[in-house]
N, C-alpha and C positions, 0 to 999 in steps of 0.2 A: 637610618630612621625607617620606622615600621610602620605604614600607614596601613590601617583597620578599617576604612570609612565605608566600605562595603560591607562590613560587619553590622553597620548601623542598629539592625535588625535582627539580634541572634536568633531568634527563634524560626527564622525562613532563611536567614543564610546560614551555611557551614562553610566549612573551611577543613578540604582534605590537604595537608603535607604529606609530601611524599621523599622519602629524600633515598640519595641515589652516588652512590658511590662505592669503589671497593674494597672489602676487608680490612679493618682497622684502620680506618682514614678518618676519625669522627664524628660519624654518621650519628651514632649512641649518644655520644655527649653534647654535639649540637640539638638532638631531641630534646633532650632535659632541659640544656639550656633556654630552650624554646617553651617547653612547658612551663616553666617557672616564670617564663618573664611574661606568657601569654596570663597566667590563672593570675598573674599580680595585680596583670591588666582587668580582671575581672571577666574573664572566660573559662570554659569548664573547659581544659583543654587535656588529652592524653597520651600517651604513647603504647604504641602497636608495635614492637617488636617482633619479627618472625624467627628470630636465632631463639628467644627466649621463650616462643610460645613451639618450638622445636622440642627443647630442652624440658618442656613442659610436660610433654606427651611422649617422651622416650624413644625421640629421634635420634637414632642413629650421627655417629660424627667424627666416626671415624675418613681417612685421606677416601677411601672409596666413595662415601658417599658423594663426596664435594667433585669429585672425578666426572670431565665433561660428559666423556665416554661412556661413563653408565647411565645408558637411558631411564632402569628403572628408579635409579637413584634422583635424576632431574623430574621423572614423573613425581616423586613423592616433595620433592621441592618444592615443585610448582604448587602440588595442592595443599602445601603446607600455608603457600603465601597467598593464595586465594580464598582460606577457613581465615587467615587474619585479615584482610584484607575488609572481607564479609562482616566478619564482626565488628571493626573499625565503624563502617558503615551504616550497620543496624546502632552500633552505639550513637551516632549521629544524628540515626533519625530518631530512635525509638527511645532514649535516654537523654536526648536535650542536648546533648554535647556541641558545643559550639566548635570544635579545633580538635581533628584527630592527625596524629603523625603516625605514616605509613615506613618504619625505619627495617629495611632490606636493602638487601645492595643494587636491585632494578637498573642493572647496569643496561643491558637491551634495547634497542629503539622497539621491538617487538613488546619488551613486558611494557614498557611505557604506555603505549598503546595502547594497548591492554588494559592498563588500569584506570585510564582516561578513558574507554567505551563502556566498561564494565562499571564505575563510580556512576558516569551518567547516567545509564542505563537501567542501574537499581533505582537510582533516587527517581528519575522520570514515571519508573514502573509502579514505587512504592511509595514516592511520598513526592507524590505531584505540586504538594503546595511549599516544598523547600526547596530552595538553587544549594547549589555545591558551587563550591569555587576550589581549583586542584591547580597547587604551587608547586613543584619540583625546586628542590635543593642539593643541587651537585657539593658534596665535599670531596675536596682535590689536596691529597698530601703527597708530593713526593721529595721531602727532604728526606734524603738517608739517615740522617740525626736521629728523624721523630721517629722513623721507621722502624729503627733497632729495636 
């Protein structure tokens, strides 16, 4: 069961999701799942994909890029998922959006971090008169079955 009651007040609370697990484990499908049961609930709620705002802008996706070892390749990662992150964000404050899902793999105790200083940090900065509230959502699959 999904308790909302801290929503009470959409238009000063948000509600960042962040969900957080690895490559095809999912991450994607539990978003939707979430959006559709949130917006039924009668919230404007969205999904933020960074694979697909990649794909958007003609990222690269080939095995190198995903490769630990290329630094420059993790640079452009990283500021792939901070441009969506960013707009997730401004969508929350500056479009009314009551529920944004941040769907990356933020596998990291570092990116977590991160997006817990940087979420606060905007809304403190830019919209003083709204709280954020940021849920993390581990999806964890490791049957071999689903796997294949």
């Amino acid at each position: 069961r999904i308790s909302l009651d801290f929503m009470n007040d959409a238009h000063t609370s948000k509600l960042l999701i962040v969900m957080v697990g690895l490559p095809a484990r999912g991450k994607s499908f539990i978003s939707h799942r979430l959006t559709n049961y949130l917006s039924w609930y009668g919230m404007k709620t969205r999904v933020f994909n960074v694979g697909a705002y990649r794909r958007k802008v003609g990222g690269n996706e080939d095995a190198e890029f995903f490769d630990s070892s290329n630094k420059e390749a993790a640079a452009k990662r990283e500021e792939l998922a901070w441009s969506v992150l960013t707009e997730l964000l401004n969508w929350l404050g500056e479009e009314d959006g009551d529920v944004g899902i941040f769907d990356a793999t933020n596998t990291t105790d570092e990116r977590r971090r991160l997006i817990l200083d940087r979420s606060r940090s905007i809304f403190e900065e830019q919209y003083p008169m709204e709280t954020i509230h940021i849920l993390f959502v581990e999806s964890i699959c490791d049957d071999p079955e689903v796997l294949k």
